[in-house]
DOMAR-829214 format. One record per residue (C-alpha): residue in three letters; x negated, y negated, z negated. Coordinates in steps of 0.1 Angstrom, whole numbers, plus 5000, padded with zeros to 4 digits. Example, Ala and Ser with C-alpha at 12.3 -4.5 7.8 and 13.67 -1.06 7.14 Angstrom:
ALA487750454922
SER486350114929
This chain:
UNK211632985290
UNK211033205324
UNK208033465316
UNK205433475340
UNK206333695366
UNK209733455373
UNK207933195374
UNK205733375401
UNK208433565420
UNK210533245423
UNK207232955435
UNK205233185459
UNK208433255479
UNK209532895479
UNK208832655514
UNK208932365489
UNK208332005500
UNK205531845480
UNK206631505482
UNK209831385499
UNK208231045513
UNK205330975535
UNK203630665546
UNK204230605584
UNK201930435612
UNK201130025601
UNK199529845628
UNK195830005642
UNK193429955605
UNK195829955579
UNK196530305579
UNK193430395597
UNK191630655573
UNK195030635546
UNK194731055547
UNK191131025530
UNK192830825501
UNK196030975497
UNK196731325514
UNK194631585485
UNK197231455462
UNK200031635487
UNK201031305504
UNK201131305545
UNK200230955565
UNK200130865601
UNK197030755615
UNK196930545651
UNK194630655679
UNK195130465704
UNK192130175697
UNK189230415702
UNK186430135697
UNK188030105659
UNK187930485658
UNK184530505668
UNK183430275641
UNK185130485616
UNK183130775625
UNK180030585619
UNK181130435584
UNK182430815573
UNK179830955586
UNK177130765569
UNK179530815538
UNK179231175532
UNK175531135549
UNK175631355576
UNK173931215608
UNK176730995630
UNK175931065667
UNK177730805693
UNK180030875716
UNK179130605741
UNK182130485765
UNK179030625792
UNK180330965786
UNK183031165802
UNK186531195785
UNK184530955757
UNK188130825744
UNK189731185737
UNK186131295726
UNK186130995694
UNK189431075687
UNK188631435685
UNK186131435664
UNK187531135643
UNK190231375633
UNK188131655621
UNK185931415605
UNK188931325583
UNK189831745584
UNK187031815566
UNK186731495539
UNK190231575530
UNK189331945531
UNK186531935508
UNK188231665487
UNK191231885484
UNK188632175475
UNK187031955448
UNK190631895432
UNK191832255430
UNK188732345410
UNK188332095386
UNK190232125348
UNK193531985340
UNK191831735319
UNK193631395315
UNK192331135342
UNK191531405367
UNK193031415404
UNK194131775396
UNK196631575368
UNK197331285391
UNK198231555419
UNK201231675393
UNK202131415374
UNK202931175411
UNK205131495420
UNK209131375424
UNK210931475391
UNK213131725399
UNK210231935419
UNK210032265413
UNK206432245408
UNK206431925388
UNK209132195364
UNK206232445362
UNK203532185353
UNK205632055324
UNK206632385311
UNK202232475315
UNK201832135293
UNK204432295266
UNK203132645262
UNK201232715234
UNK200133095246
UNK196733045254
UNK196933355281
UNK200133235297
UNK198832905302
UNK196032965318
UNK198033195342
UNK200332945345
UNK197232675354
UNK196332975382
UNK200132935395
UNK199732565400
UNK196432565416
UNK197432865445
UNK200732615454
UNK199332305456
UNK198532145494
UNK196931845508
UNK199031635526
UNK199531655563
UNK197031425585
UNK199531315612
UNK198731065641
UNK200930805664
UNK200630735698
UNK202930435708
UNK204130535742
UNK204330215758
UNK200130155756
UNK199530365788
UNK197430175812
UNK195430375838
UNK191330435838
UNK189230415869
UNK185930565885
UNK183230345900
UNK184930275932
UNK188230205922
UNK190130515920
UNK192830635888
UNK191030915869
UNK193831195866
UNK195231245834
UNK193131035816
UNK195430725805
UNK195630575775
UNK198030765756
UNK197231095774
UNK193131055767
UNK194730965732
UNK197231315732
UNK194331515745
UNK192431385718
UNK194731525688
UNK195631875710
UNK191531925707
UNK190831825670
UNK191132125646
UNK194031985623
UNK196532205621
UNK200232215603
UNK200031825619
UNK202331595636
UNK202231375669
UNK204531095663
UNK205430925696
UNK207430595694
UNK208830365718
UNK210630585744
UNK209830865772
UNK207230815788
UNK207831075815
UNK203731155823
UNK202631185789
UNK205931415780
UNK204831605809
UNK201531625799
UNK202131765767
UNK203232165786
UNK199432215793
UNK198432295754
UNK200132585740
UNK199932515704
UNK203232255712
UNK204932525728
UNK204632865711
UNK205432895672
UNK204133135651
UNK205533435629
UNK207033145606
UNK208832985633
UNK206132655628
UNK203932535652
UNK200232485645
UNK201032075660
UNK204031945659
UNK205731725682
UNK208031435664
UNK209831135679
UNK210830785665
UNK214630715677
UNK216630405667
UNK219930605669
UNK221230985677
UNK221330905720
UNK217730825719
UNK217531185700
UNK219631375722
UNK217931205754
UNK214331265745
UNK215131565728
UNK216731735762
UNK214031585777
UNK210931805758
UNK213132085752
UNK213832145792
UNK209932155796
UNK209732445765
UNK208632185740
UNK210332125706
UNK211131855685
UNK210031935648
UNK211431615636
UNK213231315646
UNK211931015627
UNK215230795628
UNK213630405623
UNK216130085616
UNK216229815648
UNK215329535627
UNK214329625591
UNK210829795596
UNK207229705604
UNK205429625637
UNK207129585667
UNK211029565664
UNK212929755688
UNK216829595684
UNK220129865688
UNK222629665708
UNK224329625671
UNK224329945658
UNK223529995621
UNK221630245603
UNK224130355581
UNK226630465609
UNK223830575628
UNK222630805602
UNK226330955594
UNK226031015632
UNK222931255627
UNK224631385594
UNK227731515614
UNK225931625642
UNK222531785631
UNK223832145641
UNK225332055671
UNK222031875675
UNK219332195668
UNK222232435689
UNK222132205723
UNK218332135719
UNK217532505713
UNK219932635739
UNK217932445762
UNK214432505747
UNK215532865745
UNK216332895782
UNK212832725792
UNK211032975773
UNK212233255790
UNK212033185824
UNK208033065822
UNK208033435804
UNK207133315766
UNK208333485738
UNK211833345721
UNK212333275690
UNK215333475672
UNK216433135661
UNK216032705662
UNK212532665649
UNK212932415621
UNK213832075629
UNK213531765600
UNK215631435601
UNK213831155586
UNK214330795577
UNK212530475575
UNK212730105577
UNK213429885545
UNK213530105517
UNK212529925486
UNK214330135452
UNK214830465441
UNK218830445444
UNK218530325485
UNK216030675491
UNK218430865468
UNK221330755486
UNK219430865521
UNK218231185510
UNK221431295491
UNK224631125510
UNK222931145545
UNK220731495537
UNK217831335558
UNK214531535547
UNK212331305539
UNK212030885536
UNK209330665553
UNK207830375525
UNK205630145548
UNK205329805539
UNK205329775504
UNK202230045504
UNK200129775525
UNK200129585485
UNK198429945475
UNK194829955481
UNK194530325473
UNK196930385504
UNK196430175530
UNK193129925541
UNK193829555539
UNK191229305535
UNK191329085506
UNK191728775520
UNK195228935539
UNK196229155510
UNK196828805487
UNK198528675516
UNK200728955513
UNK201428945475
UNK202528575479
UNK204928605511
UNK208328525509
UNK211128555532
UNK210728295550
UNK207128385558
UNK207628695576
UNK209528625608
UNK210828795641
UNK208128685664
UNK207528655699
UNK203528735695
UNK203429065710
UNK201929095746
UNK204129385751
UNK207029165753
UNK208929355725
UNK209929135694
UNK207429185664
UNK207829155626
UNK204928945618
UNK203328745588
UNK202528385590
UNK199428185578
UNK197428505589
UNK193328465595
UNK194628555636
UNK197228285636
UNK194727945625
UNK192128105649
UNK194728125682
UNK196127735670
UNK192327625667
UNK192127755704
UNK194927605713
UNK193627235699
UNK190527265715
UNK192227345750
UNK191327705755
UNK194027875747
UNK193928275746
UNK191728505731
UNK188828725753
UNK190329025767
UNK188129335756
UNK190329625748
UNK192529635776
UNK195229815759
UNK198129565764
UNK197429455803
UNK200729475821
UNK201329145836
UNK201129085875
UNK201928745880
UNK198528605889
UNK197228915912
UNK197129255921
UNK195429365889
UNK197129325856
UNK196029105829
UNK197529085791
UNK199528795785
UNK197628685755
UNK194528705772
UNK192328355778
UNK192628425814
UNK196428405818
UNK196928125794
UNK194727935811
UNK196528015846
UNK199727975832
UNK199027635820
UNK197827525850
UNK201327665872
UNK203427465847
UNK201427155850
UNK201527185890
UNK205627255888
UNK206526945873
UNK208827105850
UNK211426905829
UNK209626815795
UNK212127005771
UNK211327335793
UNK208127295799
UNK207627275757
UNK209727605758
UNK207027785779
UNK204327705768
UNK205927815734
UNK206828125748
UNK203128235763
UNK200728085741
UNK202628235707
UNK200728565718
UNK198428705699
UNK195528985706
UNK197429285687
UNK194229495696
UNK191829305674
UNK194029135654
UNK195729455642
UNK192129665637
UNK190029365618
UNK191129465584
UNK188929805584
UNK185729605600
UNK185929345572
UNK186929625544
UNK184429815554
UNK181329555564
UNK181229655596
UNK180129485628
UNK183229345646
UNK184629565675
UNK183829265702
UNK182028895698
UNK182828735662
UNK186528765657
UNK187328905627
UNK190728725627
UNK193528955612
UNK196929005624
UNK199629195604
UNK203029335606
UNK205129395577
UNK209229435576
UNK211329205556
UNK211129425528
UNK207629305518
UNK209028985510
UNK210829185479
UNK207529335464
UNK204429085447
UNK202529285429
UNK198729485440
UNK199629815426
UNK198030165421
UNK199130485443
UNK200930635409
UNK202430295403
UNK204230285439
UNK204630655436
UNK206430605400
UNK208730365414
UNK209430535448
UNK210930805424
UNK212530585397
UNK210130615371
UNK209230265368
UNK210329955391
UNK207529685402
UNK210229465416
UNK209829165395
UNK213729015408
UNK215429285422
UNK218529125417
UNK217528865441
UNK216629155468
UNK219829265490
UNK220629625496
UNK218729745523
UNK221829865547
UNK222929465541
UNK219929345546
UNK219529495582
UNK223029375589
UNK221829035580
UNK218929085606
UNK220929155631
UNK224028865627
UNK220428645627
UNK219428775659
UNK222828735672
UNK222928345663
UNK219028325681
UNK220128455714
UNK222928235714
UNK221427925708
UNK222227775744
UNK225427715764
UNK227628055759
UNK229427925789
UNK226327935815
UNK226428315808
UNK227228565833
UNK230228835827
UNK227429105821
UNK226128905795
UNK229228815776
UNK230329185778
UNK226729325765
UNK227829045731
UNK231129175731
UNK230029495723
UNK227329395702
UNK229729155680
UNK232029485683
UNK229229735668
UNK228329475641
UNK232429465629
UNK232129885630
UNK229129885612
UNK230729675585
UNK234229875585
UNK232030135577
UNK230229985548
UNK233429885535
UNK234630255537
UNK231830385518
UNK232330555483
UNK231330385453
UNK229630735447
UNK227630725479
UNK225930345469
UNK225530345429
UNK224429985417
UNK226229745390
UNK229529635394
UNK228329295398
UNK225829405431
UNK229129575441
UNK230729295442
UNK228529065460
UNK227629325487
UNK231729315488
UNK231728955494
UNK228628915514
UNK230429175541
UNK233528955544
UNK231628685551
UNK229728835581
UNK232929035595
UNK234228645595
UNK231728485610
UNK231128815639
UNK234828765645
UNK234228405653
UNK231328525675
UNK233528765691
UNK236028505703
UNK234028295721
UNK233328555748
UNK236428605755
């Protein structure tokens, strides 16, 4: 056994992860306040911003919680959006703050959070080492000086926030005109640059959006790092493959902004809205950011670097650090080993199957057993989303029976009140969201005055009156869970997102139970055997979305066309050449899974091939 001053020497020099997983962004409720439940015991979630009315009733239900007076930010004041959000996040600061606090001085009595803290640590922690050896020494003196160790290295998880990029619409004074810099996502940036949290993360997804990016140069806490080479906020991105990295990367780094992380997210096999690769898979994709990661930090900080200087800010004497994550699908211990080990990403994201944990995440009952009970078939590659991006979405939700009992009693469309998702022009000069009562009805009315063929005319009315407010369908589950007042009318219809993956998981579980198995200390997957590795999975997604889009005449296609599935089919083949290729040693299951995920890869290079052909 180490005496005491090794064991001190070696942990309060150490910049050691606490855990190696965290719970990314799930629609606008479900991971709404997740840092108050999980981050004192050292686990980091992503909160949205960007529905401020859901925000401001969070405030009042936390408020009224730890009963301290809850003063209203009315939508009457100025900068009102940024101002919730603000104080929102240091609301949730200081909760987890004192909760944290609380933690750290209680006993390491069985039951307690300070136990739960160490005993959800992943096994071969350096921390988790100590705790064990503490539990095993019989020296009174040393173990209480051991205890003191513990105590002075444990940290609360980081509170992080997401800002989907896309959601920017503009804001307007009294007569008309665009209030500068006060969109939706940069009132929502603004909001986390002013809140106190600090050591946290901004993760942007769904591409560049060139005025926000721009935006981001006017708060220096994004730009200069400290001593440590960290930043007191950090910027991270979501990429579906290393070009979207290198793109947006070059992008931040040529305005003297870093990229602490790149938060690499499957096409297909995730949550929410599904943004598809043109058939690239995340296996290649991640060997891709394996080989190149140094290349990767040397161009970006080259660039960064050069920024720096000639604005007249200090350089760093080297790359500030810069982590390589993962989500999207990952449902055992073996698939986040084999990410974390073979691929050397830093960290995993476990979304979905955390929704079935109500210490986590904030589901409403009625939706959580909806959840527990889903099967494949259940959750589907929709069309719902106003944005016009495809969306991983559950059926037989509270959301979907209310838009089909519109749709019966002839008024289709929900009341638009949040505005968030407005970016359709077709009716007039202002934009209107497509899932909106007003352009359903309008829409109904140009088919019916165009005559259309019958068989089309089923199609588009298909096509617009699938969509679903995401607004307040994704933000009822808080306002039920919670007893609040519904954010507009009555609705309290729920919409949710899960990947795929849910389908694998049917059990209501505690945080250490999801925590056990995310590590390998237990497995809540009641058939696993009937659950596909994720990588074949996603590949399975994608040959599925290939067979949807071609579900008409191949020959009325254009030449663009049939090259853009040329090279998809052609992606798909290289993805699966490379799955072939891999070492038994890099994927670790039983020689029977070996053999199917052998055989199931055949069978999809055959029938791609077959694809392939007829475009030629």
């Amino acid at each position: 056994m180490l005496i005491f001053a090794d064991y001190l020497f070696l942990y309060l020099l150490m910049n050691y992860p606490i855990h190696t997983f965290h719970i990314p962004v799930m629609g606008l409720a479900f991971t709404i306040d997740s840092p108050v439940k999980v981050a004192r015991f050292g686990l980091s979630s992503v909160i949205s911003i960007i529905e401020d009315n859901l925000i401001e009733k969070m405030r009042s239900y936390y408020y009224n919680l730890i009963n301290e007076e809850y003063k209203p930010i009315t939508s009457k004041e100025e900068d009102y959006r940024a101002k919730r959000i603000t104080d929102y996040l240091n609301l949730v600061n200081k909760i987890v703050k004192d909760q944290f606090e609380k933690l750290k001085s209680s006993t390491f009595d069985a039951g307690s959070d300070l136990v739960l803290y160490f005993e959800m640590l992943p096994n071969d922690s350096k921390l988790k080492q100590l705790y064990l050896s503490m539990l095993k020494t019989n020296d009174g003196k040393l173990k209480e000086k051991l205890q003191d160790v513990l105590k002075s290295e444990i940290r609360p998880g980081s509170i992080d926030v997401n800002i989907m990029t896309k959601i920017d619409n503009n804001t307007y004074n009294s007569d008309g005109t665009v209030i500068e810099n006060n969109s939706d996502a940069i009132a929502a940036f603004r909001g986390f640059a002013k809140s106190n949290l600090t050591d946290s993360s901004i993760i942007f997804s769904a591409g560049i959006n060139p005025r926000l990016f721009n935006y981001i140069e006017r708060f220096n806490q994004f730009i200069t790092p400290t001593k440590k080479g960290q930043f007191e906020k950090k910027i991270v991105i979501k990429v579906s493959d290393y070009r979207s990295a290198i793109i947006q990367g070059k992008y931040l780094a040529k305005k003297g902004i870093w990229v602490s992380e790149f938060r690499v997210e499957s096409g297909l096999n995730c949550g929410g809205h599904a943004f598809v690769t043109e058939g690239y898979l995340l296996g290649p994709i991640l060997e891709e950011f394996k080989n190149k990661r140094e290349e990767l930090i040397s161009e970006l900080f080259k660039i960064y670097s050069l920024n720096l200087k000639s604005k007249g800010k200090p350089v760093p004497s080297e790359a500030p650090e810069m982590r390589i994550t993962v989500q999207g699908g990952i449902g055992t211990y073996e698939e986040d080993k084999l990410l974390r080990e073979y691929y050397n990403v830093d960290g995993t994201g476990w979304g979905s199957p955390l929704l079935l944990v109500p210490e986590a995440t904030t589901v409403d009952n009625e939706t959580l057993e909806l959840l527990r009970n889903s099967k494949e078939e259940d959750i589907i590659l929709s069309n719902n989303s106003p944005l016009g991006v495809r969306f991983n979405y559950l059926k037989g939700t509270s959301s979907e029976r209310e838009k089909k009992q519109r749709i019966l009693c002839q008024n289709p469309g929900s009341p638009c009140t949040e505005r968030f998702l407005k970016y359709n022009y077709e009716f007039g000069e202002k934009p209107i969201c497509v899932a909106s009562n007003n352009y359903q009805k309008q829409k109904l009315n140009q088919i019916k005055s165009e005559n259309q063929v019958e068989s089309d005319n089923i199609k588009n009315k298909e096509d617009f009156l699938d969509k679903e407010c995401l607004c307040i369908g994704l933000s009822n589950s808080a306002v039920i869970n919670y007893e609040m007042s519904p954010i507009h009318g009555n609705s309290k219809a729920v919409t949710i997102c899960p990947g795929p993956n849910l389908a694998y998981f049917s059990k209501v579980v505690t945080l250490k139970e999801m925590v056990d198995h995310i590590y390998g200390r237990n497995n809540i997957l009641e058939k696993e055997e009937m659950r596909p590795h994720f990588f074949i999975k996603e590949l399975e997604l994608y040959v599925n979305y290939l067979d949807e889009q071609l579900t008409g005449s191949i020959s009325n296609l254009d030449n663009k066309i049939k090259k853009y599935y040329q090279g998809y089919c052609q992606n798909l083949l290289e993805g699966i050449n490379y799955y072939q290729g891999l070492s038994d040693n890099a994927i670790k299951c039983s020689e029977t899974k070996k053999q199917e995920t052998k055989k199931e890869l055949r069978q999809f290079e055959e029938k791609i091939l077959k694809i392939k052909q007829l475009f030629l």
